[in-house]
N, C-alpha and C positions, 0 to 999 in steps of 0.2 A: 652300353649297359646290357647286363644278358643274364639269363636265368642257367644254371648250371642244372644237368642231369640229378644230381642225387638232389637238388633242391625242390623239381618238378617231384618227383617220385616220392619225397618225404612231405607234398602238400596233405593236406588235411579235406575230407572229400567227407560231405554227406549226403548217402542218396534218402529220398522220399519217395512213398508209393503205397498207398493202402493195396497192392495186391504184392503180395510176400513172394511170389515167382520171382514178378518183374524186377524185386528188390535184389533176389537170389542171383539173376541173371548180370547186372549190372554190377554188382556187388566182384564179384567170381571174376567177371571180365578184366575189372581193376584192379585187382588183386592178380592176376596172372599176369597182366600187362607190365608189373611192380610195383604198383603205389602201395605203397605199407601203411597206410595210414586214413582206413576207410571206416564210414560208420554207416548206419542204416535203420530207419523207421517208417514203421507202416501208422503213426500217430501223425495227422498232421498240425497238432496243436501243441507238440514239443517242441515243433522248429526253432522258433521263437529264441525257448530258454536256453534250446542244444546249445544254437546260434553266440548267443550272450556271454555261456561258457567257452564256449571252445573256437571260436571267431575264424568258423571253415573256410576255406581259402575256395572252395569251391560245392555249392549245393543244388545239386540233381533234383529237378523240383514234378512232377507229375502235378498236373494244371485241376484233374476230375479227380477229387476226390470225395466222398462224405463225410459230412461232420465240419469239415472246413476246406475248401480248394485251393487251389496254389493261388491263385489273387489274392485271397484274405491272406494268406500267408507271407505273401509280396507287401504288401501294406504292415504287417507286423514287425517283418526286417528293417523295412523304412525306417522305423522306431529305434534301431539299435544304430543303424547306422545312416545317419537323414541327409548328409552331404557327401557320404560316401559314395566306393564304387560297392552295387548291390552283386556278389558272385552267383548270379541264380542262372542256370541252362533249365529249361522247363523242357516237359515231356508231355507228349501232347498226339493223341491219334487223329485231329481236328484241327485241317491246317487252318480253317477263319479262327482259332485263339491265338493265334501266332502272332498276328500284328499287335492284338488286344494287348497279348504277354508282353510283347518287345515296348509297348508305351506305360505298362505297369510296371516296369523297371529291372525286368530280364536281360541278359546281355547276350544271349544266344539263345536256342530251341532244338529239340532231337525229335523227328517224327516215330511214332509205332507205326507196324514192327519195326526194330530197330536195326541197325546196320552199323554192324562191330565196328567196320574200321570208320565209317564217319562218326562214330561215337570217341572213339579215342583220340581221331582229329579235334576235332570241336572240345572235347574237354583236355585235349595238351594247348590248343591254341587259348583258351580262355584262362588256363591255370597261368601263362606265361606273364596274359594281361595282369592279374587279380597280383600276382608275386610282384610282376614289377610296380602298379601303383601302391603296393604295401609296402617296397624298399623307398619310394621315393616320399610316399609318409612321414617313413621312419628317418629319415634323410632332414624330411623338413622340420621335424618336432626336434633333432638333433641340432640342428642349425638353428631356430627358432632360442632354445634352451642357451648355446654360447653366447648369441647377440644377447639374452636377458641379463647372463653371467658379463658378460664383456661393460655391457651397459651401464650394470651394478657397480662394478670395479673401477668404470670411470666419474660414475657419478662420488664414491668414496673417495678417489683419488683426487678429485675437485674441492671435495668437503676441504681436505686435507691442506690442498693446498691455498683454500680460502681462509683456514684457520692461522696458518703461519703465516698468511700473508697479510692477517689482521693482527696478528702479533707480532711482526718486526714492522711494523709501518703503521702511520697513521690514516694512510686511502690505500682504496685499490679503486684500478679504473681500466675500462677497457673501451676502447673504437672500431666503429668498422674502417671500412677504406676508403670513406669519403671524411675522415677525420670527426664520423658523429660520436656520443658518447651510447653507449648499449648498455654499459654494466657502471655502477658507480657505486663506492661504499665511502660515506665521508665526503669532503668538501672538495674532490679530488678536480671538480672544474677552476673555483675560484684558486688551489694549488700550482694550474696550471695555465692558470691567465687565460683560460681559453672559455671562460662563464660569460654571465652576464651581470657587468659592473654597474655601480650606482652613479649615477651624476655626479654626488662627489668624490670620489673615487679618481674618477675621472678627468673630473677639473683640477686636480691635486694636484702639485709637482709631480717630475718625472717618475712613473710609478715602479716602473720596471729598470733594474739594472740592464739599458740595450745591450751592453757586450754578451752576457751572459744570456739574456733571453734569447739573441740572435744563435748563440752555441747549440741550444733547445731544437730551437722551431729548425736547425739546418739538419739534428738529431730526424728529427720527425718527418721532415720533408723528403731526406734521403733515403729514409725507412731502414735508418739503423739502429741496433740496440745502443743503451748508454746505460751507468752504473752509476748511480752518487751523485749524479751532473747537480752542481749545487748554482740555484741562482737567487736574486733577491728582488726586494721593490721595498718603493718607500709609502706607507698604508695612509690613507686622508688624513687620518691623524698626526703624520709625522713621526711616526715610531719605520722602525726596520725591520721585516720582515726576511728571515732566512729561510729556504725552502732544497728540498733535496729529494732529486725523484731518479726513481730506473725502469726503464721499460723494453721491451722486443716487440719488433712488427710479429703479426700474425700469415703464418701462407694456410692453402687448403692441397690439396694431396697434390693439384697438378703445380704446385708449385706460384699460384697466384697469391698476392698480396690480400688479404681480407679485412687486416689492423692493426692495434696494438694493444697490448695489455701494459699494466707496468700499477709500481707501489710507488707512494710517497711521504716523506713525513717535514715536520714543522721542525729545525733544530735550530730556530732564533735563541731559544736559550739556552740552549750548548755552547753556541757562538758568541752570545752575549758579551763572553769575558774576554773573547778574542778579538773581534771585528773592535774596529775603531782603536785598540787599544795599541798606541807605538810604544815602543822603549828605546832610549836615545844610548850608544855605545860611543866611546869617542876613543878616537886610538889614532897611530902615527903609523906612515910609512915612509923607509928610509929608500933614497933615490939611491942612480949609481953613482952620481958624485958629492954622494956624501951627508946633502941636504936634506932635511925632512919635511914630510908633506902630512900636515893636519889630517885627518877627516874624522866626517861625524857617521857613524853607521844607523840609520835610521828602520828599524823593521817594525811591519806592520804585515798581519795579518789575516786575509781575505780569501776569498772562497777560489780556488782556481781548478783545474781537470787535472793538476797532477800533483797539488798539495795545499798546502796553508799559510807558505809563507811567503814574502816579497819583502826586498829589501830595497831602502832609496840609500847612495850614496851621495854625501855630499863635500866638497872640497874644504879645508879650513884654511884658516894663514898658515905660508909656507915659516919654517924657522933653519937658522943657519945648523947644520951638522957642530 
């Protein structure tokens, strides 16, 4: 990162000096050298508001003044800028203010009389300082600003996606990667038989349909998504409960497993008119030689990964062609 010529040259310079030569001198120097962009007062009690206004990149400070000296005026800057960097080069005929200066928040020093070219050293090498921590400022308030915007947009896009996901579904639920729950909206543990059941519950017949809770827990255990995975159990009561849930493991940037989120909802009563309910079809098949062969087409249907129905066949009495 580097400060380009016409950036040094278009800084912004204010010199200070109750004695209007030394202003003149200074003044005339920097402006021949090229800086276009020079101010000058012999008030040292303007600093201050110059300062406030016009936030000089770099301020030529004379230490002895009357009326007010370059310390109180160091203390005044403090004020505008109190975790900043302070651009102050003091001036100074008395080299013991010098250390004083550099612990009062100075960043350099020019001794009187002066010496042109170490004058234009010190304040090219300070302006470079003062430019570059005001780009990397502006750098951080810039990036400070996206992360707030970036923040905003996901936190809206969470809303969003909390709202549809409490509007096509009865839970949402989310895990870390030791399978705890962190986020839960709705019954989404006892959903997922992974809560904490009652005694009787418990003591109940077989609660959970194994085939299909085994399909689940091999879902989860393999840390794969599932869509609709529908399973069921039979509640202390004796009633049937239908359940249908979808979920995706969670990764973090390097690709580690962190959870899963996922929805679910209650569709015992969607199912209601389906589960248990057979319809009996009975029909005939003709052999190759001739003879026919009864059967009874029995379908019933149940919750499976790739549909709703299953059919039993069964044999009847044979009859002659």
């Amino acid at each position: 990162m580097t400060i380009s010529e016409a950036e040094l040259l278009d800084a912004s310079i204010l010199v200070v000096d109750d004695q209007q030569a030394n202003v003149d001198l200074l003044r005339g120097m920097l402006v021949e050298a090229g800086y276009g962009n020079v101010s000058a007062t012999t008030d040292p009690r303007a600093v201050s508001q110059l300062h406030r206004q016009n936030n000089y990149d770099l301020i030529l400070l004379d230490l002895h003044m009357p009326g007010m000296d370059g310390f109180e005026v160091m203390e005044k800057l403090k004020e505008i800028e109190p975790g900043g960097y302070l651009p102050v080069l003091v001036l100074t005929a008395q080299p013991a203010s010098k250390l004083r200066a550099l612990r009062a928040g100075a960043k350099d020093f020019l001794s009187k009389p002066f010496d042109l070219l170490e004058i234009q050293t010190r304040i090219r090498n300070m302006l470079e300082v003062r430019l570059l921590y005001k780009r990397i400022e502006g750098d951080k308030r810039i990036l400070e600003q996206v992360v707030l915007e970036r923040t905003s947009e996901l936190r809206e896009s969470e809303a969003r996606f909390r709202g549809l996901a409490e509007l096509a579904s009865d839970w949402y639920w989310e895990q870390d990667e030791n399978g705890h729950f962190t986020k839960v909206s709705g019954p989404a543990l006892e959903m997922l038989g992974l809560g904490d059941g009652t005694t009787a519950e418990f003591s109940a017949p077989p609660r959970w349909n194994l085939d299909e809770r085994a399909a689940l827990d091999e879902k989860l255990a393999s840390r794969q998504p599932f869509l609709d995975l529908v399973y069921s159990r039979v509640k202390a009561d004796g009633t049937e409960q239908v359940l249908q849930a979808s979920g995706e493991p969670k990764f973090d940037a390097c690709g580690r497993f962190i959870g899963y989120r996922g929805i679910g909802m209650d569709i015992t009563a969607r199912m209601s008119g389906a589960r248990g309910n057979y319809t009996l079809t009975r029909a005939q098949l003709q052999r190759a030689d001739g003879t026919m062969l009864s059967i009874d087409v029995r379908q019933h249907a149940r919750g499976t990964e790739t549909g709703w129905l299953f059919v039993e066949v069964a044999s009847g009495p044979e009859k002659a062609g």
